[in-house]
N, C-alpha and C positions, 0 to 999 in steps of 0.2 A: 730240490725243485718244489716251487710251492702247490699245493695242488688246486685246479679247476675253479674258478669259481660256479656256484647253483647258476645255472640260466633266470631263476626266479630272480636272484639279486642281481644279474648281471641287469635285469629291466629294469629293476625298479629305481637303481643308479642313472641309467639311461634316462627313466622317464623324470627323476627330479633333476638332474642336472640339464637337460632337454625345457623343461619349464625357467630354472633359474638364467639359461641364458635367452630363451624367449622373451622373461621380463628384460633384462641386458640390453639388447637388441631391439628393443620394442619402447625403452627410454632413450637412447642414441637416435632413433628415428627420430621420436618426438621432440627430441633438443633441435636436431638439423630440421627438422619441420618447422618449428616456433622460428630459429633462427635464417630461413631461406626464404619462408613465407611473407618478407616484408619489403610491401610496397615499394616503390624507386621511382623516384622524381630528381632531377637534374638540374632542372632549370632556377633552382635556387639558390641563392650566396647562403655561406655558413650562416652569416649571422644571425642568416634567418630562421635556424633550425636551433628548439629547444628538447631539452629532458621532458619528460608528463609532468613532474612536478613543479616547472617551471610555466606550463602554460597555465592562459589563464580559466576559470572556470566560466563555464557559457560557451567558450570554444569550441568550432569545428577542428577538428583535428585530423590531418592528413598524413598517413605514419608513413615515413620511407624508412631509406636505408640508413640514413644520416641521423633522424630524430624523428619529431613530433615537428611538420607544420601548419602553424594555428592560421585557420580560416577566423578573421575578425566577425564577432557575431554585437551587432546593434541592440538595443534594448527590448526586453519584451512589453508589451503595451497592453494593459487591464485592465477592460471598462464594465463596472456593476451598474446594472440598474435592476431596483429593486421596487415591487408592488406589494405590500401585504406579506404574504406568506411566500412566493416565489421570487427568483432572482434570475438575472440573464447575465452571463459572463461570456464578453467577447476577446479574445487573447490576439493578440499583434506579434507574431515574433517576424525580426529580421535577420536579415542575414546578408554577407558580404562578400564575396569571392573576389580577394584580391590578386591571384596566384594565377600562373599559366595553368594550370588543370583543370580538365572537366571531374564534378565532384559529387557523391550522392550523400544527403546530410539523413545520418538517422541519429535520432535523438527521441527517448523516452521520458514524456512528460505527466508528473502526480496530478489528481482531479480529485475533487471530492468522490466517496465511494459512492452516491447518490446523485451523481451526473449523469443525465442526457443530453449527449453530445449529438447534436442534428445537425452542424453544418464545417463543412470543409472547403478552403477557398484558397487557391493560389495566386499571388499577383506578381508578376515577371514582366518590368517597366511597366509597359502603358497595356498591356494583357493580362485578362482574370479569364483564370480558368476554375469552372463551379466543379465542385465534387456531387459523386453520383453516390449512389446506397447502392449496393449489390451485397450477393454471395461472397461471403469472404474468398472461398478460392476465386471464384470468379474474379475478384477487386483482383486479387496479389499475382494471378496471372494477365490480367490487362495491364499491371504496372510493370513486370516483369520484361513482357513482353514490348510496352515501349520505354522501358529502359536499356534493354540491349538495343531496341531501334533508334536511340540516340533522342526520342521524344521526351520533353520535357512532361514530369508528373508527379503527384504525389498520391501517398496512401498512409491511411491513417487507419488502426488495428486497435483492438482493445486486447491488452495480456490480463490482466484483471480489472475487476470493477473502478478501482481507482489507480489503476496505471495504462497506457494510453501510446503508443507506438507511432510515430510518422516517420516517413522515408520521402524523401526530395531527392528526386534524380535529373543529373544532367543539366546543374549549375554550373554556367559556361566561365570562362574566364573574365574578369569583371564583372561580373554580373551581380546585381543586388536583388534578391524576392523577397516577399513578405508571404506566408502561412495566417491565413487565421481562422481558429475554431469557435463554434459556439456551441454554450451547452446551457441548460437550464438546470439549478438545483432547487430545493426547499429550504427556505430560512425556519431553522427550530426554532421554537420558545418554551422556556422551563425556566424556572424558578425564576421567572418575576422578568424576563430579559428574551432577549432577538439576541443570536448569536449570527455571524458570516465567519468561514471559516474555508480560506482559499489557499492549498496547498503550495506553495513555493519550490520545494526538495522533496528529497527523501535520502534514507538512511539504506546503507548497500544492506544485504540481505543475504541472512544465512543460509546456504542451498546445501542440504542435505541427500546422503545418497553418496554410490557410486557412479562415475560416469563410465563409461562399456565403449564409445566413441568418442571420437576427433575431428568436429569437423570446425573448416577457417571461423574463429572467433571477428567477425568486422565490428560487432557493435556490443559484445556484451564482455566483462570479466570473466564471467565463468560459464564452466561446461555442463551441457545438460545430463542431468542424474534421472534414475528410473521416479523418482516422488516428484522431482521440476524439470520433466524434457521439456522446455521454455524457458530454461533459465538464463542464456544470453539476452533473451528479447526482457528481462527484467532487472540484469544486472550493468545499468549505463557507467560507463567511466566517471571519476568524481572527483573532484582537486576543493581545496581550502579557499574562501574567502581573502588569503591575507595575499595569494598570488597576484600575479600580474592581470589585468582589466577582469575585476571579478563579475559576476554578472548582475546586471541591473533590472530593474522592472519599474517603472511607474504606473499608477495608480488612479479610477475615479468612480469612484464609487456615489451613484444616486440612489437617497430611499425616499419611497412616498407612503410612509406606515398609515395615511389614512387617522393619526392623531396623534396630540402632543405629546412630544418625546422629554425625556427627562434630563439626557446625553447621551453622550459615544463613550467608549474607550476600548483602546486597543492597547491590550496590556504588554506589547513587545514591540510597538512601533509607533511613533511619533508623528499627532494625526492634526490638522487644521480643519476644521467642519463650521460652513457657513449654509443658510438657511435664507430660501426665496419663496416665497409663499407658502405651500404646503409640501416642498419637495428642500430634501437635506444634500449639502454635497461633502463626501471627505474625501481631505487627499493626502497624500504625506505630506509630512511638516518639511521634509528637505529635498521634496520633490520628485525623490525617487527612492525604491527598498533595495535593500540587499537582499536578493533569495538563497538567503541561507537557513530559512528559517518558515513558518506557516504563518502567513497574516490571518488575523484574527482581530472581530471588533463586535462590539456589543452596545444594543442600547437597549434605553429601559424607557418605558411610558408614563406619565406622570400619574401617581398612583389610581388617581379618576379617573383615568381611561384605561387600566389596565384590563386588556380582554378577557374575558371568561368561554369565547366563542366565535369561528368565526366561520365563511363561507363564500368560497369563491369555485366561478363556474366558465367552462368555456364549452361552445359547442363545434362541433369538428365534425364534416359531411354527413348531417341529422342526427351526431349522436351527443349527447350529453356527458358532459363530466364533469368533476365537483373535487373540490380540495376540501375538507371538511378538518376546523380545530377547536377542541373540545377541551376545555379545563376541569375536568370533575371533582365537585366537592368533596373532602373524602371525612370531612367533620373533625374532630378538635385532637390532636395529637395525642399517643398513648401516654395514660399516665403512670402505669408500670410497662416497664418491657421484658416479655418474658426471657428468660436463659436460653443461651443460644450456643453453636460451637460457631469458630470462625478461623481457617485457615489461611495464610497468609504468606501469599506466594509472590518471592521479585526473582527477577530478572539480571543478574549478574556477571552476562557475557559480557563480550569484548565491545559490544556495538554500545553498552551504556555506559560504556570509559569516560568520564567527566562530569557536565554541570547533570546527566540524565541520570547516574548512578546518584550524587547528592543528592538532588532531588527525589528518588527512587528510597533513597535508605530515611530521607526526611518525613516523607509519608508514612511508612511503616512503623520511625516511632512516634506518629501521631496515631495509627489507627491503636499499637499495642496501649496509650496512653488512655484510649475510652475502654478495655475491658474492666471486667466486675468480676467478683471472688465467684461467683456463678456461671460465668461463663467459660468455657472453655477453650482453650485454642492451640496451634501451631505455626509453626513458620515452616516454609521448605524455600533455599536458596538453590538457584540453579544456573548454571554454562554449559559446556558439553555433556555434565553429569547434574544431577543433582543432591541436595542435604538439605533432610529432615530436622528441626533443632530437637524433637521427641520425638519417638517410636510409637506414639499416639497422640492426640491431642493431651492437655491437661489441665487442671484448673487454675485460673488466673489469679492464683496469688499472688503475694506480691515475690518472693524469692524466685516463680516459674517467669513473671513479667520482667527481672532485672534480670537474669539469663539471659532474655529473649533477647532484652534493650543492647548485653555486651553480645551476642550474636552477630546481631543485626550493624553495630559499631564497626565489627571487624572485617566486613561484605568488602571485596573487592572487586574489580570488572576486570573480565578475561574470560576467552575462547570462546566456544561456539555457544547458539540459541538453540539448543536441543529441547524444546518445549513437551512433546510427548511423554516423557516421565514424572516429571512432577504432574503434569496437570492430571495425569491418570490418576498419580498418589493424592494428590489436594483433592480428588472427586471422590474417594472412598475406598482406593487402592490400601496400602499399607499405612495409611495417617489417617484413617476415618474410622467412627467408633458407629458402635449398635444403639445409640442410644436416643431413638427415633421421638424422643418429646422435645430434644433440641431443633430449634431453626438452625438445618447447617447453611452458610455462607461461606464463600471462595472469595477472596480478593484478591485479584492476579493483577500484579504490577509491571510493566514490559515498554520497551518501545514497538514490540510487535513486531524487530523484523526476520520478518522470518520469506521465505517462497513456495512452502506447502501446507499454505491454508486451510485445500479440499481436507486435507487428509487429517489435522487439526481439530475443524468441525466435526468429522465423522467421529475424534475419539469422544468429544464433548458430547456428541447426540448421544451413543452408546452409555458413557458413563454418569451424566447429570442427573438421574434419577429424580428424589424431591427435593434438590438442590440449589442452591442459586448461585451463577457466579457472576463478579462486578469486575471490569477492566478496569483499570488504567493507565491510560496512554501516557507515557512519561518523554520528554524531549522539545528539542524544537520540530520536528517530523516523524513522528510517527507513524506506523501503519494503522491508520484509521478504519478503514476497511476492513483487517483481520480483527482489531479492538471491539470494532462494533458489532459485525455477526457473532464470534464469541460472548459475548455478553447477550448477544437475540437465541442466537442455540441454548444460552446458560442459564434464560428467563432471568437475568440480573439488566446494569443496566453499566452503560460506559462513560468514565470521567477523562473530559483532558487536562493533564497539569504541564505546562508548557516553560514553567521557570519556575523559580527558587523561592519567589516571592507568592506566587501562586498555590503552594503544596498547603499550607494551614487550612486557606479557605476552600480550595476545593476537599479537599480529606474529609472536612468539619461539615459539608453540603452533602457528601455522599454516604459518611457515617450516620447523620441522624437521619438522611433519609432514608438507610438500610432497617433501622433500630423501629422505624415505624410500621403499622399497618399496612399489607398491602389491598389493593384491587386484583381482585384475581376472576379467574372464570368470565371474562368479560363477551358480551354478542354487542353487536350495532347491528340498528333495524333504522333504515330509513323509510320515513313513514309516507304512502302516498307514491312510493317508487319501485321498482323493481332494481338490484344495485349488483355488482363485482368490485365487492371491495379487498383494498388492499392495505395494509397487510393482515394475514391470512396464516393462523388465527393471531387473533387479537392479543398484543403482550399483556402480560402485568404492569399495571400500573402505582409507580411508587410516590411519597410526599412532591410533589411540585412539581410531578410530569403532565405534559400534556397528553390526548390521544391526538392523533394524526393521523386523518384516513384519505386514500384518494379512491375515488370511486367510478366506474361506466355510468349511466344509469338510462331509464328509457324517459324517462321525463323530470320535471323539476318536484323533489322532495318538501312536503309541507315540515317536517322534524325530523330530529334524529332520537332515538332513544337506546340510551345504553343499559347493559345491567351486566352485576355479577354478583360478587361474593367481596362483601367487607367485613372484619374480623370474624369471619365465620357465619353472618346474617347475611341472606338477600339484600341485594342495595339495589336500585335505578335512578336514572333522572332522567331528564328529558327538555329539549329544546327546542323551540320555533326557528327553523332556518330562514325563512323568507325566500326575498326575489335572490340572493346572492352577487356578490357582486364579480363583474368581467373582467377575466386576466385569462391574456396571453400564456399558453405552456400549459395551461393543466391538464389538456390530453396527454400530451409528450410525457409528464409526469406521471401519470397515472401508466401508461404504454411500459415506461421504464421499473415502476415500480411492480409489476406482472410479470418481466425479466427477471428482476429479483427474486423474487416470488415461486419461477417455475427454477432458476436455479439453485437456490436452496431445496425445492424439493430431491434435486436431482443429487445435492448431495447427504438427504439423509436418506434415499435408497441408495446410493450407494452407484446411482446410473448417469451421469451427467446426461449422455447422449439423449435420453427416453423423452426428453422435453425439447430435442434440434429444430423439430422441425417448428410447433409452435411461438418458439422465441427467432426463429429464421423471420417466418412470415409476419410477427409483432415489429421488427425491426423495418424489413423493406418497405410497410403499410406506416409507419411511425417517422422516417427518415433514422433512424437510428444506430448509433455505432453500440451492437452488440459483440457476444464473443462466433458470431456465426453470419455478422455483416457486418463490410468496411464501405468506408467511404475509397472512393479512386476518383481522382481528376488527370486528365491526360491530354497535352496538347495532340494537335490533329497535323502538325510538320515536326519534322524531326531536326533540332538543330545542334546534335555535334555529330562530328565530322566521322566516320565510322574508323577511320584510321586513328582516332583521337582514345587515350584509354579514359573507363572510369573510374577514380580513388574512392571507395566507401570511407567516407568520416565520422565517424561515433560526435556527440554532444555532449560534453559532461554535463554533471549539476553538480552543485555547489552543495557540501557536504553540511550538515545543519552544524549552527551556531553551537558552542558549547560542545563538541565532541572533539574524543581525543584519539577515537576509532581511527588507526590508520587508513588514508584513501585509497582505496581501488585502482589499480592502474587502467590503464589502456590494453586490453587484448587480455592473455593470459595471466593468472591473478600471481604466478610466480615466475617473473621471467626476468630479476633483474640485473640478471648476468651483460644483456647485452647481446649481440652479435659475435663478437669473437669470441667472450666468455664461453657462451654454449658451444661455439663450434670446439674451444680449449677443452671444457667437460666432456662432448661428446667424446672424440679421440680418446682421453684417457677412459673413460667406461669401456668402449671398443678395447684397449688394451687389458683392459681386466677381464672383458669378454674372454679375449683371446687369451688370457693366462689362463682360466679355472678351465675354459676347454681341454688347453693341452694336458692340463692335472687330474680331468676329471676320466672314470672307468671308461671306458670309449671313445674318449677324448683322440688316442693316438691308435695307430693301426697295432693290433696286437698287447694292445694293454692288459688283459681280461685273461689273457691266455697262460700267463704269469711267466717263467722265468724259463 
């Protein structure tokens, strides 16, 4: 007879076998969950029901039991006009409900990260309805609210700076609307050129973390994790350009620069530009874009008018405000450059599989091609993990540079954007040396996408110390938003290289401009005025950058005067701003730029919240879509039928050009079992369930007791 087992082991059997078929049971759930939880619609022929990958991108998608039915979605409509330094983009999108169902369309739309979004307008036939500014909760419980009352509405949410939320409820059957937003951004100028740069996509997004919960995925891929509990509302379903009616956009862009321009160009899209007296028009050459990709276009001033200066002012119920752009001399390029270290950090996940990895590994042996036997450096490659190509920096020999060069050759794309380790290590972690007469430099090369930003910044505040780091955003869509605070936390400064053909000249713009003197320690004193400027404090300024300030002020400024620190001497200058000239938006601008401003602080304490209420009350006083006010428009009858259900519909976007990154499904990011599938998995897990049960110490009555 065998004897007794200890009661101690008889639990600790109990408690691990007790946990392994918890996990067992708690996947069986979640299979019959994924697989019961899906929509039903009836009233459709087969033929009209597709897989995800057969819809098209732009698409409303209506998930039943059968497939994917695609709500037909009309072109989106994009009109620029532009003044000087500011721009006004008003967006058109349409949409189609050809299908018997009433339907609510949420779809998450990219914006420049420096968008003021102030207006929200639904058009349903011959009725507009204006969107209001409120309290976010306040907005998403008045939409909620008349969307279970059958009331037709929409609501528009900010998830981050440059991603942008709207939900349309209670799209009757036939029915066509139109949404349209507007938003004001700042056109840059640096090195010699006006850049416009109007987001189209974006790239799905690494969400790191566990998720702890389950709740119905309607509109996002993935589940929220403790670092992105927002991660549905950022992860939109995404299909390929080559699918069936891929999505379109036309295009019209006016600029009135106030002087003779030199040209256009848009290095990724095919542009016709004609000219009426003082005012430019472009539009696409074939009449309309593929958004698979970021437009982008540039002009340049014919060298005689190139601005050194400029100044524009709007006044808004008594108060003043002032867009202010400033070219500062910074006197004749160095003529040695001291020794310096310079790490050099890409990007070699999954999401830069293609023309963004090429491009990514193009640039790095351009920047390894400018060091000198004095300078010293590293590489660190990174995916889920990341490699060091040294265990310290080293001198750029030539044997340590052709290492680097067959390194850097053999980079491939795959797995996850786990950016917190290298950027710790490229900051001064385990690849950073004591050797404080070097200028250290960071070159981080990425598409950016990542969905825990906050937490990103905070490691870069902590660890930048006297460091600088320089993005660059590689792809046709990148996260510009995380590229460019990155680089403002990093006191560097951020490059976009958007093709193949683009990686020499951008690399060779950012290299020599890094190699130069910088402007440091910088104040503005507007003279004559009392000012709230922003931004706050003032960057460093490197070869060809401009300053760019926006300001409150209590009256109109006679100058501005700047000062800091140039190679280590005292510098100032100084400007006569005049009467300035009027444009439209510089309040809103300046409103939005003060959001920026108090969120950023909030995340190098470490508080988001300490700044709610300030950016609550800037937003509702500004019309502004903040992350703590939405826009909500809400009809005032209610017209579907309460016996009538509603299908939430996700919007894809169309996955950027040049990528090899598989696309995101619709709902849960692994579910391509199917319906019967999971129900076939479930079952058998349930039967392994039920085998290790009956094997397991406690499993049967009297098992433990022995024989």
């Amino acid at each position: 007879m065998a004897a007794p087992c200890c009661p101690a082991v008889i639990q600790a059997h109990q408690m691990y076998w007790g946990a392994v078929m918890k996990a067992l049971f708690t996947a069986v759930w979640l299979l019959l969950g994924m697989g019961l939880g899906v929509a039903s619609a009836h009233a459709f022929d087969e033929a009209d029901y597709q897989r995800p990958d057969q819809v098209g991108a732009g698409s409303l998608l209506n998930r039943t039991e059968r497939g994917y039915r695609s709500l037909l979605r009309g072109q989106a409509h994009y009109q620029v006009e532009i003044h000087g330094l500011v721009a006004r983009v008003r967006v058109r999108q349409e949409f189609f409900n050809p299908g018997p169902d009433w339907l609510e369309a949420i779809y998450v739309m990219p914006l420049p990260a420096d968008a003021a979004v102030n207006q929200l307008q639904l058009r349903i036939g011959e009725q507009v309805i204006e969107g209001a500014i409120q309290e976010r909760a306040a907005a998403r419980q008045a939409y909620v609210q008349a969307r279970a009352a059958g009331q037709r509405a929409g609501l528009m949410e900010q998830q981050r700076p440059n991603l942008f939320t709207t939900q349309v409820a209670n799209i009757g059957p036939g029915e066509r609307i139109q949404v349209q937003l507007t938003w004001l951004q700042t056109v840059p100028y640096a090195q010699g050129e006006f850049t416009l740069r109007l987001p189209l996509t974006l790239k799905p997004r690494y969400i790191p973390g566990i998720s702890r919960d389950l709740p119905p995925l309607t509109h996002g891929w993935a589940l929220p994790t403790a670092q992105v509990p927002d991660a549905p509302w950022i992860t939109p379903p995404q299909r390929y350009a080559d699918t069936k009616d891929p999505l379109r956009a036309s295009l019209q862009v006016r600029v009135t620069p106030g002087f003779t321009l030199a040209g256009f160009e848009a290095p990724y899209h095919e542009i016709a530009v004609s000219r009426q007296g003082e005012q430019y028009e472009v539009l696409p050459q074939d009449g309309t874009l593929l958004m698979n990709r970021d437009f982008v276009m540039r002009w340049r001033p014919v060298p005689q008018q190139a601005p050194v200066a400029a100044y524009f002012t709007e006044t808004v119920a008594g108060q003043d405000h002032g867009l202010i752009m400033l070219l500062p001399p910074t006197g004749p390029q160095a003529v040695s450059i001291p020794p310096r270290q310079l790490v050099l950090v890409i990007d070699t996940s999954g999401s830069m599989a293609g023309a963004s990895m090429a491009q990514a590994k193009q640039a790095l042996q351009t920047a390894l091609a400018r060091l000198r036997p004095q300078d010293r450096f590293n590489v660190i490659a990174f995916d889920s993990d990341y490699q060091a190509l040294f265990p310290q920096p080293v001198a750029a020999d030539n044997r340590a540079r052709e290492r680097a060069r067959r390194f850097v050759a053999s980079l491939n794309a795959d797995g996850g954007t786990n950016m917190a380790g290298p950027l710790q290590a490229a900051l001064g972690g385990q690849t950073g040396t004591e050797d404080e007469s070097l200028l250290s430099q960071v070159v981080f090369i990425t598409d950016g996408s990542v969905g825990n930003e906050t937490a990103l910044l905070q490691l870069i505040q902590r660890h930048i110390g006297g460091q600088r780091l320089f993005t660059v955003g590689i792809g046709a869509a990148p996260n510009a938003y995380f590229m460019r605070k990155a680089a403002q936390f990093g006191r560097g400064t951020f490059t976009f290289v958007g093709s193949a053909g683009e990686v020499q000249r951008a690399m060779e713009q950012l290299l020599t401009g890094i190699e130069q003197p910088v402007l440091t320690d910088l104040k503005v004193e507007l003279e004559g005025a009392e000012a709230e400027l922003f931004p706050r404090p003032v960057p460093d300024l490197y070869l060809g950058q401009p300053l760019l300030i926006k300001a409150r002020l209590d009256g109109p400024p006679s100058g501005v005067r700047v000062s800091g620190r140039f190679q280590g001497q005292p510098w100032h200058t100084r400007l006569d701003l005049g009467q300035g000239e009027q444009a439209a938006g510089v309040a809103t601008l300046w409103a939005r730029a003060k959001v920026a401003h108090l969120q950023d602080e909030g995340v190098r304490q470490g508080n988001a919240g300490q700044f709610r209420q300030a950016i609550l009350e800037l937003g509702l006083r500004h019309r502004l879509v903040t992350p703590y006010t939405s826009f909500v428009a809400v009809e005032t009858v209610p017209a579907r039928p309460r016996s009538e259900l509603l299908h939430p519909s996700p919007v894809p976007n169309l996955m950027p050009a040049g990528s090899l990154q598989a696309a995101p499904a619709v709902g849960y990011p692994a579910t391509a079992l199917g319906l019967r599938g999971r129900l076939l998995l479930a079952v058998t897990l349930l039967g392994l369930a039920f085998t290790i049960w009956r094997s397991a110490p406690g499993g049967r009555r009297g098992a433990h007791h022995g024989a």
